[in-house]
C-alpha positions in Angstrom: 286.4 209.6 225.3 284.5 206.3 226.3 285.1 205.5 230.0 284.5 201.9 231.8 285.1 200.8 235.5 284.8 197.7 237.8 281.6 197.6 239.4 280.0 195.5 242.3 277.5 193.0 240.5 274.3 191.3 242.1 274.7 187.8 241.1 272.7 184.8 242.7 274.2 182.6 245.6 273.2 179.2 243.9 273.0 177.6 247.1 270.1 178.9 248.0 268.9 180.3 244.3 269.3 176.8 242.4 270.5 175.6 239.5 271.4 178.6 237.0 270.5 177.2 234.0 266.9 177.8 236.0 267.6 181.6 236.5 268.6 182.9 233.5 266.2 183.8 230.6 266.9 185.8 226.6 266.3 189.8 227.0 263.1 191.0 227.6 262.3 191.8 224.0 262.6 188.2 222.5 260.1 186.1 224.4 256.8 185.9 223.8 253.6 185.8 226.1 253.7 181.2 226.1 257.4 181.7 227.0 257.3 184.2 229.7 254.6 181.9 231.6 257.0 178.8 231.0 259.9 180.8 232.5 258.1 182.1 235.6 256.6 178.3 236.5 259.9 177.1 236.3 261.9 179.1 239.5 260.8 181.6 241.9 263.7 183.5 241.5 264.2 183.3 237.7 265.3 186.7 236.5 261.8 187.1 234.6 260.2 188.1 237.7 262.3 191.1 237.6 263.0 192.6 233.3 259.3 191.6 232.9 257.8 191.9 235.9 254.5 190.9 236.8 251.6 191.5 238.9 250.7 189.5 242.2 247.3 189.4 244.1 248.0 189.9 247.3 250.7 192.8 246.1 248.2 194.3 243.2 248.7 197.8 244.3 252.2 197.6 243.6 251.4 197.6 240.3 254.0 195.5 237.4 257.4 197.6 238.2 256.8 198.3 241.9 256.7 194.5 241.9 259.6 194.2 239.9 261.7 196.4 242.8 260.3 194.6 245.5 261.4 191.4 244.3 264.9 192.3 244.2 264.6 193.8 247.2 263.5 190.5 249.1 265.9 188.2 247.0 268.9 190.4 248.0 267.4 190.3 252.2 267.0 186.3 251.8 271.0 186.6 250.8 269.5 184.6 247.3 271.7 187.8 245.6 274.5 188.6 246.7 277.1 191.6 246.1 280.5 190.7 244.7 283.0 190.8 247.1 285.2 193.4 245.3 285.0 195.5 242.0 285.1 193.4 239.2 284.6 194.0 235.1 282.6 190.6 233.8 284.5 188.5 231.0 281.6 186.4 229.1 282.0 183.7 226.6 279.4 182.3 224.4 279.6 179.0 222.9 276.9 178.2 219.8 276.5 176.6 216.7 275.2 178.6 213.8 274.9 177.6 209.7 276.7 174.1 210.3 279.4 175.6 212.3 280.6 175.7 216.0 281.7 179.3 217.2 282.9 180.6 220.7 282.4 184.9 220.7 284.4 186.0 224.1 284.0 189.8 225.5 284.0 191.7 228.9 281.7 193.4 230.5 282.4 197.0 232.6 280.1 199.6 233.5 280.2 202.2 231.0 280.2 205.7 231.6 276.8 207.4 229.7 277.7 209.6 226.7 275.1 211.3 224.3 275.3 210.1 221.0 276.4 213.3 219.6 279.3 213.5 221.2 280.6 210.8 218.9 282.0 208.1 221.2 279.0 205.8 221.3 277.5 205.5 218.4 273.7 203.7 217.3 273.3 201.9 214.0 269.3 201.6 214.4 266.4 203.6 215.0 264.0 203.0 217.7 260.3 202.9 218.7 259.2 205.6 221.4 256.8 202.1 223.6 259.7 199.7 224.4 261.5 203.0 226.1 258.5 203.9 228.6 258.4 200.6 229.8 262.4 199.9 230.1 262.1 204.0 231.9 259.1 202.7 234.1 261.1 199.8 235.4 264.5 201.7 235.8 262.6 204.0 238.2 261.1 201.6 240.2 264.1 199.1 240.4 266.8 201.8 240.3 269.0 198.6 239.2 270.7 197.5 235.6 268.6 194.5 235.1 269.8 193.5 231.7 273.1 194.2 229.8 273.1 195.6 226.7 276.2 194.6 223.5 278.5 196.8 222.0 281.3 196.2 219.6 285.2 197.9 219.9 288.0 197.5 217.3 291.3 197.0 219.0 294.5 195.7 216.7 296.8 195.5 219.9 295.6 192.1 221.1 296.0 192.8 224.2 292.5 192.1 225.8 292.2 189.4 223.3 295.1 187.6 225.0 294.0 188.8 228.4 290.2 187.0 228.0 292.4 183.9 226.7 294.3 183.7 230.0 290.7 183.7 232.2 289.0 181.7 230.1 291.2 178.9 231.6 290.3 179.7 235.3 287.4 177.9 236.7 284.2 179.6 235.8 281.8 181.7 238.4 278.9 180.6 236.3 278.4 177.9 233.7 275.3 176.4 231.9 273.5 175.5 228.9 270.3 177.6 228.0 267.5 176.5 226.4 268.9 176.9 222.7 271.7 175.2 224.2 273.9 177.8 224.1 276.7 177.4 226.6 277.7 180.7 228.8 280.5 181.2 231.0 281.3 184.3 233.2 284.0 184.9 235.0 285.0 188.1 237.6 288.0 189.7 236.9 289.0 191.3 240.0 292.9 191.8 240.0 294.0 195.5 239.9 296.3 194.6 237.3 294.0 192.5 234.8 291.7 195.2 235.1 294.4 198.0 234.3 295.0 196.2 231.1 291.7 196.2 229.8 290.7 200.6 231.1 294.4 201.6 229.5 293.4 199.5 226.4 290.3 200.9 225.9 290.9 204.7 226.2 290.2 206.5 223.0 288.0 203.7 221.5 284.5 204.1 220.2 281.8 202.6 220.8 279.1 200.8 218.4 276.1 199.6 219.7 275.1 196.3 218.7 272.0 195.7 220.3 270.1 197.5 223.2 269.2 200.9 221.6 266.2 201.2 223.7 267.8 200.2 226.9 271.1 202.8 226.2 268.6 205.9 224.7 266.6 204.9 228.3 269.0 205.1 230.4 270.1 208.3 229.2 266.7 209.9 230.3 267.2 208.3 232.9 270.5 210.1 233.9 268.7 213.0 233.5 266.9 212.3 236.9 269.4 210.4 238.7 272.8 211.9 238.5 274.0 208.4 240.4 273.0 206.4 236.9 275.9 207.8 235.0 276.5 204.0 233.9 275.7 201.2 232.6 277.1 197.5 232.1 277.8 196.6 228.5 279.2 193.9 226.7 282.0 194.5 224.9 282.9 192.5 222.0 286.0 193.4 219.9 285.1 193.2 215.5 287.1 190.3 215.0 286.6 188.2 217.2 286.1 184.9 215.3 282.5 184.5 217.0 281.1 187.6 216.2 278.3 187.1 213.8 275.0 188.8 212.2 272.2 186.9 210.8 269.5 188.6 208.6 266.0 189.4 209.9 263.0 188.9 207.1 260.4 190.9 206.1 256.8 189.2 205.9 254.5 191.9 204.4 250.7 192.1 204.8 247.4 194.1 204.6 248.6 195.8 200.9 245.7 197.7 199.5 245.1 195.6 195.9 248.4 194.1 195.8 249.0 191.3 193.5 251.8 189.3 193.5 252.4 188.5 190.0 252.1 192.3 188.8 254.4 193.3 191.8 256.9 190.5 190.1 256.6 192.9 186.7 257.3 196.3 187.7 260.2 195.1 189.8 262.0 194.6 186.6 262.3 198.2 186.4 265.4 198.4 188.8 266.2 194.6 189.7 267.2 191.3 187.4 264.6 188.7 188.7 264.8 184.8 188.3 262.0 182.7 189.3 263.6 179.9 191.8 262.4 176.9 192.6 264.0 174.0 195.1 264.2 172.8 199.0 264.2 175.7 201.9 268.1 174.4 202.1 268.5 175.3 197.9 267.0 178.3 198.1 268.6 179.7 201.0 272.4 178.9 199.5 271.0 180.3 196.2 270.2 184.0 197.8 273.7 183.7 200.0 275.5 182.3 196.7 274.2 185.6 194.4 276.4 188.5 194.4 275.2 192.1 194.7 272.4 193.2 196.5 269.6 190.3 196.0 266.8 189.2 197.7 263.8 186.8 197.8 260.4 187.4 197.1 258.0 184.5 198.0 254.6 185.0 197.1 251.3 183.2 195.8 252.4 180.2 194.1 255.9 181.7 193.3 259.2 182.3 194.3 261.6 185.4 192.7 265.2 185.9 192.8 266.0 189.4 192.5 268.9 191.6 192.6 270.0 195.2 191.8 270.1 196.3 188.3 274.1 198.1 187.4 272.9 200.9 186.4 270.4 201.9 189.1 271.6 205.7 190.9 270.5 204.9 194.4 271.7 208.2 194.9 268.9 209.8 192.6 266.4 207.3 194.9 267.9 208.0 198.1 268.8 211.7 198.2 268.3 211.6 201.8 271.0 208.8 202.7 274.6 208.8 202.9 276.9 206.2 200.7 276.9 203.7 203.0 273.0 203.6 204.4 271.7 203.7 200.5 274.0 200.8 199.8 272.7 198.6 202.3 270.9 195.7 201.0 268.1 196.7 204.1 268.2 200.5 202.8 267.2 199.1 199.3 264.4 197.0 200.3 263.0 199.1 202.4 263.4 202.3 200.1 262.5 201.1 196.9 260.6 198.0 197.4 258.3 198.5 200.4 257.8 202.2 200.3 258.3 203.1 196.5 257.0 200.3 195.2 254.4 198.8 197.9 253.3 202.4 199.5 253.9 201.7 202.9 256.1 204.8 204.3 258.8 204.4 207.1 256.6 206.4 209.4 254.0 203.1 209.0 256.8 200.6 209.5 257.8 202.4 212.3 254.9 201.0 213.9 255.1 197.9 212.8 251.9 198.1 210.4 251.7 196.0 207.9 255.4 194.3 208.7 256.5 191.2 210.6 260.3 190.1 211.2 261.2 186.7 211.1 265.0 185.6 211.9 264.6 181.9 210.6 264.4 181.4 206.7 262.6 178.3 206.7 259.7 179.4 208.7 259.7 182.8 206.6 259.1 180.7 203.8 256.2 178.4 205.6 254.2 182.1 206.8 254.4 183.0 203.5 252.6 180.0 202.3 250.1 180.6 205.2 247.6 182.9 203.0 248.1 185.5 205.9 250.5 187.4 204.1 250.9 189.1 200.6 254.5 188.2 200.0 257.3 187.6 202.3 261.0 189.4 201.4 264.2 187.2 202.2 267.6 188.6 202.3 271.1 188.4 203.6 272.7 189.5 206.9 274.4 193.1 207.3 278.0 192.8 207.6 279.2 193.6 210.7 281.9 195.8 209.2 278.9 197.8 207.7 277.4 198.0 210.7 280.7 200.3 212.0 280.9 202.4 208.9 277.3 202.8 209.0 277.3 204.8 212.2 280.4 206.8 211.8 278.8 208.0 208.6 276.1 209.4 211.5 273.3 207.8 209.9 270.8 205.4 210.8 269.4 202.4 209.6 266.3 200.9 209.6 264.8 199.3 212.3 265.9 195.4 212.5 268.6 195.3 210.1 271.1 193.2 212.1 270.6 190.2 214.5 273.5 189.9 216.2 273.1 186.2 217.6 273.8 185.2 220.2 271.3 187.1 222.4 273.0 188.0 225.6 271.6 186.0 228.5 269.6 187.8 231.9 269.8 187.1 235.2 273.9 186.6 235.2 273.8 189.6 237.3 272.2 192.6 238.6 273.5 195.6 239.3 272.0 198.2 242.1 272.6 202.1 240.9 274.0 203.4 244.3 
């Protein structure tokens, strides 16, 4: 059964901190090298300095994550961190426009008791990669701190937290600011006994599913292994209906195929899929794919573009042996099982690696790389429902790395927490 507390947060004294919007930064993961110098020019005390660390001269034999610890460890002596004054479980509300329309995705945040997967209470939908763990494990045992929260999702037909996160949403927020997508985020503490009973009574007997932070969740469970004090972690919690809760797809740009030619690869894929050759703005093309039903996607290639979706009669069960009804339905499961490893001979193992694969969340500047001549054919394709995304890890299967993009990202540096 999952288990969540109130916990004692690290959050920045602005006074002496600054301005939050300067603090905060995305997840470690999502921001690349020109972005990570941009962040750490812009505050001394910007969260950066501690989820990606960083080596200083005079402090070189400290090495990145020993850094990392000792920052913390001076903010929180200069009082620029401070402890909350009382146990408190985090509500968090996200603001955002995505595909034309305004959305507002409101969840709390407790610490989480830690539970192997196969227990069956908190469940994964993706695989991960072995690097992204040694370095969040490095940093967890220098820090000995949460640095970063991770997102899971909860289903929940009472209402009752719902109406709960309604009622603190009116209260003056502890933190509130526009990041650099201009994304607004608000947090509150909830800190009455009573508020906080509602939302652990609620919760008993739910399930888990992890939206995103697989690595950080698999990484602090080896980490438990060492410290018997990290039995927890902070996680958003996000119920499945709330009306801001949204995926958006993550494309496939392929490269580096031994002999591959586009317009042959357009032929044989007439042996499972209808194809339509599409032509039109980045704007008509991309209501085109959403528009087609079935499981479709985009092929862009040398002086082409391909509409193609799943034949009727195609046994994905005779293809997929391996994967359960819902995995081999997935429109990710397809493209990745019959069109890049059937078809293009680049096995999971490879892709895994990321060898000859990129991910690109924006469909217009899919379509422009693929135009580039650095790639041999770019796949575009719709989001993963989030309901599929559940049923998808109670069946106990996996599925392939980046199928969902949950978006928002959830911001750092709205709090720290010290494993004690």
């Amino acid at each position: 059964m999952v288990e969540i507390r109130a916990f004692q947060g690290l959050r920045y004294n602005l006074k002496k901190a600054g301005k939050p919007e300067r603090l905060v930064a995305p997840p470690y993961d999502v921001i690349s090298r020109e972005y990570r110098e941009e962040l750490r020019k812009r505050a001394p005390y910007n969260c950066i300095h501690v989820t990606l660390g960083e080596e200083i001269e005079e402090n070189r034999q400290l090495g990145l994550y020993g850094q990392a610890r000792k920052n913390l460890e001076d903010w929180t002596a200069k009082g620029i961190l401070a402890k909350e004054s009382s146990p408190a479980i985090y509500a968090y509300e996200q603001v955002y426009s995505a595909k034309g329309k305004k959305y507002s995705r409101k969840g709390f945040i407790p610490l989480v008791k830690l539970e192997p997967f196969e227990e069956g209470n908190v469940l994964p939908h993706e695989f991960t990669l072995s690097g992204p763990k040694a370095d969040r494990l490095e940093l967890l045992r220098a820090t000995q701190a949460n640095t970063e929260c991770i997102f899971a999702l909860y289903r929940d037909d009472s209402g009752k937290i719902k109406k709960l996160l309604e009622k603190v949403s009116k209260r003056p927020p502890l933190l509130k600011l526009k990041d650099d997508n201009r994304i607004l985020n608000r947090l509150w503490a909830i800190t009455d006994p009573q508020e906080i009973g509602v939302i652990t009574e609620t919760m008993k007997g739910k399930k888990l599913f992890i939206a995103d932070g697989h690595h950080r969740y698999e990484t602090h469970l080896k980490y438990f292994e060492e410290n018997p004090k990290a039995d927890a972690m902070p996680i958003l919690l996000v119920e499945m209906n709330d009306p801001g809760l949204i995926v958006l797809p993550t494309h496939r740009l392929l490269y580096g195929i031994k002999g591959f030619d586009f317009a042959k690869f357009c032929k044989a894929l007439q042996q499972w899929f209808e194809t339509k050759e599409l032509k039109g703005s980045t704007k008509e093309l991309e209501k085109k794919l959403a528009a087609k039903k079935g499981k479709a996607f985009i092929a862009k290639g040398k002086g082409k573009t391909l509409l193609f979706w799943l034949k009727k009669d195609v046994d994905l069960a005779s293809l997929m042996p391996d994967l359960v009804k819902e995995i081999r339905e997935l429109d990710v499961s397809i493209l990745h099982k019959i069109v890049i490893e059937k078809m293009l001979g680049i096995s999971a193992d490879q892709i895994a690696r990321k060898e000859h694969i990129e991910y690109v969340k924006d469909f217009s500047d899919a379509l422009k790389k693929a135009d580039s001549g650095k790639y041999d054919v770019a796949f575009l394709m719709n989001a993963t429902k989030k309901e599929q995304v559940v049923e998808s890890c109670l069946a106990g299967q996996r599925m392939p790395q980046k199928s969902t993009y949950f978006y928002p990202k959830i911001l750092s540096g709205l709090f720290y927490r010290k494993i004690e």
